[in-house]
C-alpha positions, 0 to 999 in steps of 0.5 A, spaced: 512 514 464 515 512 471 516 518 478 519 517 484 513 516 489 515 517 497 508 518 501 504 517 507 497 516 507 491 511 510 489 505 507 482 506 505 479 498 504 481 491 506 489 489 502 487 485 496 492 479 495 492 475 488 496 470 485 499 469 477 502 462 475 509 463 473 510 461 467 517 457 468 512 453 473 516 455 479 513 459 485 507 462 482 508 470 483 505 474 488 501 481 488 499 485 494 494 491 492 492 496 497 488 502 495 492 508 499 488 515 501 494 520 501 493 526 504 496 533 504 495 536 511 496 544 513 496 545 520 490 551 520 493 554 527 489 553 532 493 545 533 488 543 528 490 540 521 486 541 514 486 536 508 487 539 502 489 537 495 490 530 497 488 524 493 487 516 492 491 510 489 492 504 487 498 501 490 501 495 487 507 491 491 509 484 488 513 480 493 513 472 495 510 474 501 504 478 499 500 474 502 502 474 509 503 482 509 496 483 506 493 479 513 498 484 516 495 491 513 489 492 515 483 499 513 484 505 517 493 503 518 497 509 516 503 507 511 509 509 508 509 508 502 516 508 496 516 506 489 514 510 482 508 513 479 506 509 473 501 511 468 496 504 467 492 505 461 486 501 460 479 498 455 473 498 459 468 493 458 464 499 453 470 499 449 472 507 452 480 508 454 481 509 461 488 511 465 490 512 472 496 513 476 497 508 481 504 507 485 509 500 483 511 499 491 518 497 493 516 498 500 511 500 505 512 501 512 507 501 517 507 508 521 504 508 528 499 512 528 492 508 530 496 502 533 494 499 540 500 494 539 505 490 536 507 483 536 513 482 534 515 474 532 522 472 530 523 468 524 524 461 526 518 461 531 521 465 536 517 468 541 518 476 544 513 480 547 508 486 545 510 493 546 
């Protein structure tokens, strides 16, 4: 059972990044994991916002480059996040099924809430200046 999946949400702890053996022996495969709050917030009217009905997943993004986006996304960062909800059913250790809705990313976007600055480098060693 799969859905597209298009939300905004707060990244709530550090980004998990882990390595599978490709079994052709190539490059190994790369996931990044990111536990995502996304959050439903109506306007109260006074210039205030309430939450209500939002909900945490689990977000997967497998990339060749996960390692370097996970030093890149950090706890508290706002992201965009596109992909498919994936209904993941497990056996916990007591031997009880479990399931949960996580979300398989295509991409995930920064957005610019709670950011200081950004640095951007150029692939090749370029160097360019923060705004």
């Amino acid at each position: 059972m799969a859905t597209s999946f298009w939300g905004e949400g707060n990244i709530g702890s550090a980004p998990e990044v882990r390595e599978f053996a490709n079994g052709n022996g190539g490059e190994p495969r790369r996931l990044l994991r990111l536990n995502v709050y996304f959050d439903n917030s109506v306007p109260k009217g006074n210039g205030e916002f309430e939450d209500r009905g939002g909900f945490w997943a689990s977000v997967e993004l497998w990339h060749k480059d996960a390692q370097r986006f996970g030093e890149l996304y950090a706890k508290g960062m706002r992201v965009l996040v596109q992909g498919r909800m994936v209904l993941d059913k497990w056996e916990d250790e007591g031997g009880t099924e479990r399931s949960a809705m996580k979300v398989q990313a295509s991409r995930v976007g920064i957005l610019p809430h709670r950011l200081e600055s950004v640095t951007l480098a150029l692939s090749g060693g370029a160097e360019t200046a923060p705004f």
